[in-house]
N, C-alpha and C positions, 0 to 999 in steps of 0.2 A: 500297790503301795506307792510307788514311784508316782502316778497319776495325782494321788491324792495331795502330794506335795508340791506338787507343781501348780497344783489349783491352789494351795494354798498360798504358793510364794505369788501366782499371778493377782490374789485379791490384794495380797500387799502391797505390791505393784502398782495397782490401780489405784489403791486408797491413798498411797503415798503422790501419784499424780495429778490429783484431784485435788489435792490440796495443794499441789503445785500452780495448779490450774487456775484457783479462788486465790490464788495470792494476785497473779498475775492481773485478774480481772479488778479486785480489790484495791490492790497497792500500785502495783507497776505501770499500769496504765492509764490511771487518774493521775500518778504522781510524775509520768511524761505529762501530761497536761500544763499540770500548775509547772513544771518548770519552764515549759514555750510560754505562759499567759506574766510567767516573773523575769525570764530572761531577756537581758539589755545586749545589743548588739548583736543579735542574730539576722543577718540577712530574712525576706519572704521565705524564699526558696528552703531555708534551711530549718525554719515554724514546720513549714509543709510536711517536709521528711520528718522530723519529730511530731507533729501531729499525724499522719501516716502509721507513722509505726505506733505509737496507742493506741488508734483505732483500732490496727491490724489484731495487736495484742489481745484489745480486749475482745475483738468479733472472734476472731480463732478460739480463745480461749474458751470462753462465756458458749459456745458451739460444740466447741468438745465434749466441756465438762456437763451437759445438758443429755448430750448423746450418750457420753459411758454410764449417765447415774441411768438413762431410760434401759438402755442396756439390761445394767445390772441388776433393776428393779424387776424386769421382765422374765431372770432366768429364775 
C-alpha cells in the first residue's frame, strides 16, 4: 500500500514540474530576453550574463522536460 502512494505522490511531483518546466521555457526565458533587447544602461558584460542565463534557462529546461515526458511515456 505504502508503494502505491508514493507512486502516486511521485506522478504529482512530476506533473507539477513539468509545468514548472514549460513555464520557465515559455515565459521566463523569452521574457529575460525582451528585457536585455528594452533595457537602457546595461553595460555588454551585463546583456551577456542576462542573455546567458535565458539560454541557460531555456536549454536546461526545454531538456528536462523533453527527457521526464519520454520517461514517462516509456513506463
Amino acid at each position: 500500500m505504502k508503494i502505491t502512494e508514493q507512486s502516486t505522490s511521485l506522478c504529482g511531483e512530476v506533473s507539477k514540474s513539468q509545468g514548472v518546466r514549460l513555464l520557465d521555457v515559455f515565459f521566463i526565458a523569452p521574457f529575460l530576453v525582451f528585457i536585455g533587447l528594452k533595457a537602457k544602461g546595461l553595460s555588454k558584460s551585463e546583456l551577456l550574463v542576462l542573455y546567458a542565463i535565458a539560454g541557460g534557462t531555456l536549454f536546461y529546461n526545454a531538456k528536462n522536460y523533453l527527457e521526464t515526458k519520454k520517461l514517462s511515456e516509456n513506463k
